[in-house]
N, C-alpha and C positions, 0 to 999 in steps of 0.2 A: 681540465681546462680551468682556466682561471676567473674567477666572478666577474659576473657582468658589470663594467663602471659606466656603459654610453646611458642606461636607464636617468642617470641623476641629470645627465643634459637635458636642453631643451625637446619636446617631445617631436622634434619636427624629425629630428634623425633615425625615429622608427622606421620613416618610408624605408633606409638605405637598407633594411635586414631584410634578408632573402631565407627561405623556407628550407635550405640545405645548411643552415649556420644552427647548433645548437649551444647555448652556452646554459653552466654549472653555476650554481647559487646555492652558498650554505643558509642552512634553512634560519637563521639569523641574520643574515648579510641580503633578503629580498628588499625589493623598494616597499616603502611605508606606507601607508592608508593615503596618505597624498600622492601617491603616483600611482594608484589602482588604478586610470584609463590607461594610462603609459603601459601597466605593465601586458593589460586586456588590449591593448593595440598591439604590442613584442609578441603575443602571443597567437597575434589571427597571423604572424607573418613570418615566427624560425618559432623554433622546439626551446623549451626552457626544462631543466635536468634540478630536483633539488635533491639535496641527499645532509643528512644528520651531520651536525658539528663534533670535534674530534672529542668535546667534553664528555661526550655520553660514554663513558667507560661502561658502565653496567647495560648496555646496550637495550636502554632504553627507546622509544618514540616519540616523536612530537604528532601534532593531530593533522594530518593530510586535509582539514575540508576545507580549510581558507584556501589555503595553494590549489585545490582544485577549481574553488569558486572564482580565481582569478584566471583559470586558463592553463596550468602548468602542466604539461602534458606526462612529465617521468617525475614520480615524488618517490623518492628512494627510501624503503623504512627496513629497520631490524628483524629480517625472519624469524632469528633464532627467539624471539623476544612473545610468548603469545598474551597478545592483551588484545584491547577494543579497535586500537588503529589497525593492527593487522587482520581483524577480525574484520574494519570496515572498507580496507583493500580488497579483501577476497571477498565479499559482496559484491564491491561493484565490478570487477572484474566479470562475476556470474554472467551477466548481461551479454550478450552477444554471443551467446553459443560457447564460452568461454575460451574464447578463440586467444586472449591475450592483451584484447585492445578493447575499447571503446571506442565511438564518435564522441567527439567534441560538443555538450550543448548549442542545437543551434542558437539558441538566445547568446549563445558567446561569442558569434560570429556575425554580428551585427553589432555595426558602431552607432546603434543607439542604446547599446545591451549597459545601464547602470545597475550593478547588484545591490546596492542600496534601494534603489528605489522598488527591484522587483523584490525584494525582500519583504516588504511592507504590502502585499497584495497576498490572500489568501487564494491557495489553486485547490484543495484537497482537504477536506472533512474525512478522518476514519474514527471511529469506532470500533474497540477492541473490549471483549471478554475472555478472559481464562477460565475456561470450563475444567479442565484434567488434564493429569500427565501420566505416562505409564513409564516402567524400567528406566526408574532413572539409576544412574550410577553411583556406588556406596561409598561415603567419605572413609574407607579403610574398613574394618569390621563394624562399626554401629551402623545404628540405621537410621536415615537421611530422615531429618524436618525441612523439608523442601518449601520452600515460595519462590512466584516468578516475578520477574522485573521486568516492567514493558518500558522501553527507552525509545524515543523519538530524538534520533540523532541526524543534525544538520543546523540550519540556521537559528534553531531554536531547540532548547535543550529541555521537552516533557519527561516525567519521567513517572511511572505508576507501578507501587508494590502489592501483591495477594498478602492474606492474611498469613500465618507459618500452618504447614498442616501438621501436626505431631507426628511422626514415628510412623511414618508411612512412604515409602519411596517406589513403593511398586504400582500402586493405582491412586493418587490421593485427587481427590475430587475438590476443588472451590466453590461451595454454595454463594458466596458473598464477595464483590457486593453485586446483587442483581443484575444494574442497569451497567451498560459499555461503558468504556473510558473515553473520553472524547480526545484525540489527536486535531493539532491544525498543521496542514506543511502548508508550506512558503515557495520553496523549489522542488518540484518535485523529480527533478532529473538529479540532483545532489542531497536528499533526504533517505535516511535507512530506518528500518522499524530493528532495532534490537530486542531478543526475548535473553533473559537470562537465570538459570534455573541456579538459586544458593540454596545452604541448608544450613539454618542456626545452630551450633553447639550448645555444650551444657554453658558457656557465658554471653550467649545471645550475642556470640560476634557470626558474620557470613562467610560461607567457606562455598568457593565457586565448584560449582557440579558438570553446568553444561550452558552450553548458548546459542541462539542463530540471530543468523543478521541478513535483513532482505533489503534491497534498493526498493524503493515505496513504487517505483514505474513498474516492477513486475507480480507487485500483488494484487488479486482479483478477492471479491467479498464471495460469502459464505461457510460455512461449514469447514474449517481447514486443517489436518492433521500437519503438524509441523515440526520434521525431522531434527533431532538435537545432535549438536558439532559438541567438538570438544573444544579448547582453547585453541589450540590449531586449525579450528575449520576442516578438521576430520569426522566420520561420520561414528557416532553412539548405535551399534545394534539393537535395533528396537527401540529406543528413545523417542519420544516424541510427543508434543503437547496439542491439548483438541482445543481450539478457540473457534469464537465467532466473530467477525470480521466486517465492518462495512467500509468501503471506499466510495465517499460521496464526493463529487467537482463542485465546488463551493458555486452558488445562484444557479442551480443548474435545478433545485428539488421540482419548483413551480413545472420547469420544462419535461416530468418525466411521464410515462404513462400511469395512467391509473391500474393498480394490479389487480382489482377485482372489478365486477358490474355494481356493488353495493356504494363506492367512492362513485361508480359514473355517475348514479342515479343520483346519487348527493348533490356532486358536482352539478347536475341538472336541475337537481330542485333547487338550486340556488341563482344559478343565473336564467332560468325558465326558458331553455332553449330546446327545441323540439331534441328528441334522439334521432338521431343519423344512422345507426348501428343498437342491436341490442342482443342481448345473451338470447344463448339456445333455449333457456330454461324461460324466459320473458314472450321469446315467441311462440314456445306451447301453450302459456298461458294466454296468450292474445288470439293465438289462429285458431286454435283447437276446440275451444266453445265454440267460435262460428262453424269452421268444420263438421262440430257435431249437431248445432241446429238446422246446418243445412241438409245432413242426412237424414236427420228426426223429420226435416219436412217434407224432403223427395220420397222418406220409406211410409209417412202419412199418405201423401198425394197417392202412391202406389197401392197401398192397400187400399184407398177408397175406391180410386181407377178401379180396381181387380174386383171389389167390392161390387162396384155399378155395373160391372161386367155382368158377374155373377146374378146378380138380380135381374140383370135384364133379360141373361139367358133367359132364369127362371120366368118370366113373366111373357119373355114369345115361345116358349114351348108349349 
């Protein structure tokens, strides 16, 4: 099909496009930063197809997440080619039971949806540490000086390296640095977490070992062993890095439960509000003296009773 020219009109000719019309765009020939609603209106209403210019001889990529952040439903990229863009198509792909497809962000399907502005709104706090990795794969006979690459890919581009571990590719452990990495995402329906496993040679350049890439909507915090792909998004036997993980929803901390009785009680001593609820361990301590003084008294009371019995027998016999 031949490139869309109605986009450069006035935006009123959108209404005429019907959802069975698809038209092709080289991935140079899309409309410019001034027709982003135009193009986010063409696209609540037919399919838009983009696919690489014929200069790419060495079948190289271009980066799919603008064209996706506007709505394009088919972004055509170089299979044969393994690097990050194809690595961040079969990510998002994953989602949906890997059926083929995804839905369409609903925030894209509202014509109030401006990606400038929700771009400037933080939705997502995470937190990442790189604890270990195990079997990773050998750059040829030597033996791998591995570090990992945490990348935060989408509207903003974080990016945090480990230290190199020497001469270790089969368990190498990262004591440092201590505390997580702090991530912010912006979108979190078009944002990926990259891990990327290199290994410095003898002139400290990076030579790629292994990588994964996850859509940020399907990651869950704690504890996470996390399986390493090759450049293709194929699976390394046994590979895989153990990180710590938190996914926080940004102004949401204040709103969470408290995870111990020690924060309740806190929490209480400061705004001096009776307890409503209290730990099992709080209410042994609270009922259980009285429990026992009340026993201590009824087994006094009883012994005297039995006592004054006793005497009294004695005294009318």
């Amino acid at each position: 099909m031949a490139p869309c020219k109605l986009l450069m009109q006035p935006s009123l000719c959108v209404d005429s496009y019907s959802y069975k019309e698809i038209r092709s765009f080289v991935e140079n020939k899309i409309p410019g930063k001034s027709r982003t609603k135009d193009f986010l209106r063409y696209n609540r209403k037919a399919l838009s197809r983009i696919y690489p210019k014929g200069q790419r001889v060495e079948s190289s990529n271009y980066d799919p997440y603008p064209l996706w952040a506007v709505g394009c439903h088919m972004v055509a990229l170089n299979y044969q080619t393994a690097d990050k863009y194809t690595q961040l198509n079969s990510a998002l792909f994953n989602l949906n039971g890997r059926t083929g497809y995804v839905l369409q962000p609903e925030m894209m399907r509202s014509d109030s949806y401006d990606p400038h502005q929700q771009k400037k709104k933080v939705q997502y706090n995470i937190k990442i540490k790189v604890i270990a990795a195990r079997h990773l794969p050998k750059p040829g006979r030597s033996i791998a000086s591995p570090f990992v690459e945490v990348e935060l890919c989408g509207h903003s581009e974080e990016k945090f390296k480990t230290i190199v571990y020497r001469d270790n590719g089969l368990n190498p452990v990262w004591k440092a640095p201590a505390e997580p990495v702090e991530f912010t995402v912006y979108e979190p329906e078009l944002t990926f977490l990259r891990f990327v496993v290199n290994e410095e040679d003898m002139f400290s350049d990076p030579n790629f070992l292994a990588q994964a890439t996850f859509p940020v909507k399907g990651i869950r915090s704690g504890y996470r062993s996390v399986p390493l792909k090759n450049g293709y998004s194929e699976n390394l036997e046994l590979a895989s890095l153990l990180i710590f993980i938190s996914v926080q929803q940004a102004g949401r901390a204040e709103e969470e439960l408290y995870s111990s009785s020690s924060q309740l009680r806190k929490k209480q001593a400061e705004h001096s509000e009776p307890f409503l609820y209290d730990t099992h361990s709080n209410l042994q301590r609270s009922t259980l003296p009285h429990q026992q003084n009340q026993l201590v008294r009824e087994s006094s009371e009883r012994y005297r009773s039995k006592e004054k019995k006793i005497n009294n027998s004695k005294f009318y016999s």
